[in-house]
C-alpha positions as CSV (number, residue, x, y, z in Angstrom):
1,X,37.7,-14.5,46.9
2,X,39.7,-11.2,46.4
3,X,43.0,-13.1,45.3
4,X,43.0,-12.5,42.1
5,X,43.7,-8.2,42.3
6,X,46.8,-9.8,44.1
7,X,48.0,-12.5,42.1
8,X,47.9,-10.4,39.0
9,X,50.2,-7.9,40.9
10,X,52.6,-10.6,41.6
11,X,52.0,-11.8,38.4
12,X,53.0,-8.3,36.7
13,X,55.7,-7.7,38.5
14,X,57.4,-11.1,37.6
15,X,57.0,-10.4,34.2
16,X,58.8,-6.6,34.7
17,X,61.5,-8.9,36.4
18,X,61.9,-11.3,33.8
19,X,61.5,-9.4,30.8
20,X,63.0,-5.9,31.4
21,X,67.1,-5.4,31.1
22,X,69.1,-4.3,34.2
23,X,72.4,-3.0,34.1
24,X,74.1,-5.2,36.2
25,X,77.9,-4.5,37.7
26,X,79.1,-8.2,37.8
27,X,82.3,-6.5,39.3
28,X,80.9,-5.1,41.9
29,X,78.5,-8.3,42.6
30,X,82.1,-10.6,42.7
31,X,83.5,-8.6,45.1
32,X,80.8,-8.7,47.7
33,X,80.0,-12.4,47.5
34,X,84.3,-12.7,47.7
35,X,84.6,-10.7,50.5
36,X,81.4,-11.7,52.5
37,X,82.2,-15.3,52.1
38,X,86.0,-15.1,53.4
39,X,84.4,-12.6,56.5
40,X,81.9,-15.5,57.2
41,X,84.6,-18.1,57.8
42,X,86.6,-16.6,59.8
43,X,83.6,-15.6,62.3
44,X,82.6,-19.0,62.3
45,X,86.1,-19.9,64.0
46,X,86.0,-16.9,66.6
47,X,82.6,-17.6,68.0
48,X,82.3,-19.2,70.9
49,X,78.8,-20.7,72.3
50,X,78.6,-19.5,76.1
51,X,75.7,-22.2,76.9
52,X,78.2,-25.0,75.6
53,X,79.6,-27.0,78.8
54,X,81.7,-29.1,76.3
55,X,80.3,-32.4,77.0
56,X,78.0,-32.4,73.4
57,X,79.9,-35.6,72.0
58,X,79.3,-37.7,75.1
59,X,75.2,-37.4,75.5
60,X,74.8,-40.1,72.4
């Protein structure tokens, strides 16, 4: 009992998501998602793991 205050909040504010118009900057949303993924990469290559003792491909 007491859901349903809650689910017609949700419910509301997916219908203001949905329906109303946003000005979006596609510009500005193509260069964060190009320059986060190329940052992501190449932190990927420099971490190191300092519990790894190297021997991972030999417990199989």
């Amino acid at each position: 009992m007491g859901r349903g205050r809650a689910k017609a909040k949700q419910t509301k504010v997916a219908r203001e998501l949905k329906y109303s118009s946003h000005d979006t900057d596609f510009d500005a949303l193509q260069r964060e998602l190009s320059s986060s993924s190329s940052d992501n990469h190449e932190d990927d290559k420099r971490y190191e793991d300092p519990y790894d003792d190297g021997y991972d491909e030999y417990r199989r």
